[in-house]
Phi, psi and omega in degrees: 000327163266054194221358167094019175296152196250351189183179173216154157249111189263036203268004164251015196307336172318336193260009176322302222212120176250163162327086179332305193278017215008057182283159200296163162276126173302143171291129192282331193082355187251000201202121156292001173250135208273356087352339168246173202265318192278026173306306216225137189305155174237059194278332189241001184231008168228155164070012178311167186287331177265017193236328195296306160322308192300297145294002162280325185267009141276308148333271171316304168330298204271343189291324162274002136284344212259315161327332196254324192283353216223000000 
């Protein structure tokens, strides 16, 4: 940030976090091909509970450089 950056990219963040057990993804039912993404529900390997958290505390990171910077 004190480098003049303007962003960050954050398109995989959904993918932070699995299943401690890796348990398999239940099949979603919309597709017979084992090959789409949408084969299989992604309930153990997106959107966790730990990836919200994950960005809230990057949060907190930047608001409080952004606080040291002002």
């Amino acid at each position: 940030m004190k480098r003049n950056v303007d962003g960050f990219r954050i398109d995989a963040v959904p993918f932070l976090f699995e299943d401690a057990k890796f348990t398999d993804e239940p099949k979603s039912g919309q597709t017979t091909d084992q090959n789409d993404h949408a084969y299989l529900l992604h309930i153990y390997t997106q959107n966790l509970n730990e990836t919200y958290d994950m960005v809230e505390q990057w949060r907190a990171v930047i608001d409080e450089q952004k606080d040291r910077d002002t």
